[in-house]
Wavefront OBJ file of the C-alpha trace (Angstrom):
o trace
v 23.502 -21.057 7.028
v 24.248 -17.022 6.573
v 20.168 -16.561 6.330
v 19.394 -18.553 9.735
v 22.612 -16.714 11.261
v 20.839 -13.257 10.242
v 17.464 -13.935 11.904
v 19.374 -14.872 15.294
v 21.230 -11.371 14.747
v 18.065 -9.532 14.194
v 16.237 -10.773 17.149
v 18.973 -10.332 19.585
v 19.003 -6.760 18.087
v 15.585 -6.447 18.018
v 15.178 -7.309 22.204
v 18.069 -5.151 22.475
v 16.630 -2.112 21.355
v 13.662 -2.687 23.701
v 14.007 0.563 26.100
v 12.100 1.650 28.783
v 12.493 5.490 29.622
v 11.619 6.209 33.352
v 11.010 2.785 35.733
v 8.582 0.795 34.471
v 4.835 1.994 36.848
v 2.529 -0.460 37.225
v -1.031 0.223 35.544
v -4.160 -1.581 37.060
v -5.998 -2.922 34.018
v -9.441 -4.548 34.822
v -10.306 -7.887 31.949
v -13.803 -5.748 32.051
v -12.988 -1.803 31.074
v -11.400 -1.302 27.779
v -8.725 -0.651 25.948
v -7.947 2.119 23.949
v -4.861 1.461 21.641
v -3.982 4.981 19.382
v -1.885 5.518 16.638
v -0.286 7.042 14.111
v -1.776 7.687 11.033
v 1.898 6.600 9.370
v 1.774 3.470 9.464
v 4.850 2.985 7.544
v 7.688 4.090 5.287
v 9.942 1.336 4.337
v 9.462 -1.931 2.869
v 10.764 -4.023 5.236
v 7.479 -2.816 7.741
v 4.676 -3.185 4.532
v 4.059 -6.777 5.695
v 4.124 -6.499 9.389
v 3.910 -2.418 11.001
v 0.919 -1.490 12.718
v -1.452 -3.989 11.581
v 1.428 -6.344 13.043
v 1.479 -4.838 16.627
v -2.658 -3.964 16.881
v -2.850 -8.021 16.492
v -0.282 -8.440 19.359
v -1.453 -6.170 21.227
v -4.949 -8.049 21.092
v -3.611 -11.417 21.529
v -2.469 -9.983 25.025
v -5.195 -7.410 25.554
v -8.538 -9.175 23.868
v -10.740 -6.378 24.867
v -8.466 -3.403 23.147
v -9.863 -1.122 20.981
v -8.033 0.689 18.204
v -8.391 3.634 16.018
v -5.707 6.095 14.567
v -4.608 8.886 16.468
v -6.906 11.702 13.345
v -10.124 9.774 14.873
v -8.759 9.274 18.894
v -10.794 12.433 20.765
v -14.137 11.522 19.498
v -13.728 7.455 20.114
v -12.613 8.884 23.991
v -15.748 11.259 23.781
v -17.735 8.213 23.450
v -16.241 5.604 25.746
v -17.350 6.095 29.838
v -13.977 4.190 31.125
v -11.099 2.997 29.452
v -7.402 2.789 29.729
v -5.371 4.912 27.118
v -2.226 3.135 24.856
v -0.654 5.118 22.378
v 1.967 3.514 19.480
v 3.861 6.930 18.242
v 5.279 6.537 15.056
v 6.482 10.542 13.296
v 4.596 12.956 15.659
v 4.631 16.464 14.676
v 7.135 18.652 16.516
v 4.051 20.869 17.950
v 1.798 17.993 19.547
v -0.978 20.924 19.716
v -1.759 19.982 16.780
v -3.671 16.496 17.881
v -6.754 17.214 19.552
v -6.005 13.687 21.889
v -3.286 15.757 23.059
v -5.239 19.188 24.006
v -7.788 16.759 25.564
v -5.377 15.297 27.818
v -3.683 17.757 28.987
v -6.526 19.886 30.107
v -8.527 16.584 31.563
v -5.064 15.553 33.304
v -5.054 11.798 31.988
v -2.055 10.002 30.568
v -1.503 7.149 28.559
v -0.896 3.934 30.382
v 1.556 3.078 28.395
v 2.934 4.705 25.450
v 4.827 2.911 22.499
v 7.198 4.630 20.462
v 7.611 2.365 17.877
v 10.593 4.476 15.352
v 11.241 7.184 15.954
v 13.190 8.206 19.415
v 12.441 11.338 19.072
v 8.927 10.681 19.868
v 9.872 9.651 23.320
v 10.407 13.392 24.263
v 7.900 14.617 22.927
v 5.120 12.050 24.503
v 6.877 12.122 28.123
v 4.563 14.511 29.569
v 1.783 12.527 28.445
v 3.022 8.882 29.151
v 3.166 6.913 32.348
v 5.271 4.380 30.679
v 7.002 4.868 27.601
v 8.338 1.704 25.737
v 10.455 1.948 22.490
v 11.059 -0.518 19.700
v 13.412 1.360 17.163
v 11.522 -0.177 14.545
v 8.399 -2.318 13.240
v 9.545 -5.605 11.804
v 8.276 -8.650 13.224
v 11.128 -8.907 15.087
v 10.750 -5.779 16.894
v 7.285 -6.502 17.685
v 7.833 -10.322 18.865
v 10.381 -8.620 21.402
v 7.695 -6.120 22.304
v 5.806 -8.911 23.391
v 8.375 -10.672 24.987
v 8.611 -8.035 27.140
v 5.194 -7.291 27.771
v 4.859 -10.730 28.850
v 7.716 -10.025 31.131
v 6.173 -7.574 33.066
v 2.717 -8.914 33.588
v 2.677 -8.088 37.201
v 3.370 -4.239 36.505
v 1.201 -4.146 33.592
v -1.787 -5.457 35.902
v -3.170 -8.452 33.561
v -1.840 -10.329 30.557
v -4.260 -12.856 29.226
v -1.533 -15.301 27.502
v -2.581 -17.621 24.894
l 1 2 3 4 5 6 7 8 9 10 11 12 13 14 15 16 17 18 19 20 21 22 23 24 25 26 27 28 29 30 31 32 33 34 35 36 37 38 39 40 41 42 43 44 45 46 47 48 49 50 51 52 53 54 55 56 57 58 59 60 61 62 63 64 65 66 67 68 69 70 71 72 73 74 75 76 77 78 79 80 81 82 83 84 85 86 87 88 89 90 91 92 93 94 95 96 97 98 99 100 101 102 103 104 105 106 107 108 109 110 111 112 113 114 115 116 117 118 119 120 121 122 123 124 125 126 127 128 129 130 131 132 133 134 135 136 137 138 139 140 141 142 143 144 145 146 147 148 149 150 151 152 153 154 155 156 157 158 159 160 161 162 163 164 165 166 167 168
């Protein structure tokens, strides 16, 4: 009884902590260009994330977006180098202070692209940091399943600003 009553806590926390930081643009995303999901290289620090974290929200993500790529953030400029179109993500997990320091970043900035949508998955300090490179930032205070269920949740939720949602 206390174990079932602990899972309904953590999901109505977990879709709780879902927060959007600026309204919520609409991106046009074509079913034929892809999708570039980056991240992190951390893909995580505590144990409760070991079964679930990244790997966890890449296989969301694909179930909504079947033609996304991924790659970590270390290998992000030369997979952009080599696509012709595509449509930037980002999942920020403990970005350095000085975001010079990424090439993505440097490339961005001078090219004057942003991120369709960026998701700062822990830390909420990474939400500052990636605002001047985000159109829509989306934080999940966390990477358990339940976080990334509500992620979803949400995702599906906005289908008509995110442009297309293939749902399964």
């Amino acid at each position: 009884k206390e174990q079932k009553s602990l899972e309904r806590k953590k999901k109505v926390i977990a879709v709780d902590s879902i927060s959007t930081f600026r309204p919520f643009k609409a991106c046009s995303l074509k079913n034929t260009e892809p999708l570039l999901l980056l991240y992190s290289d951390i893909l995580s620090s505590n144990n409760a994330e070991e079964n679930f974290g990244i790997p966890g929200l890449k296989a969301m993500l694909t179930s909504l977006f079947p033609s996304i790529l991924t790659v970590p953030l270390s290998q992000g400029l030369e997979k952009i180098r080599n696509l012709s179109s595509f449509r930037l993500f980002l999942a920020a997990s403990g970005l350095s202070e000085d975001l010079s320091e990424y090439p993505v970043f440097n490339h961005l900035k001078r090219k004057g692209q942003k991120f369709e949508i960026t998701f700062c998955v822990k830390n909420p300090s990474d939400v500052k940091k990636v605002r001047p490179f985000s159109r829509n930032i989306v934080s999940t205070c966390g990477l358990q399943r339940e976080n990334i269920l509500a992620l979803r949740r949400f995702l599906i939720s906005n289908k008509d600003k995110i442009g297309y949602t293939p749902l399964s």
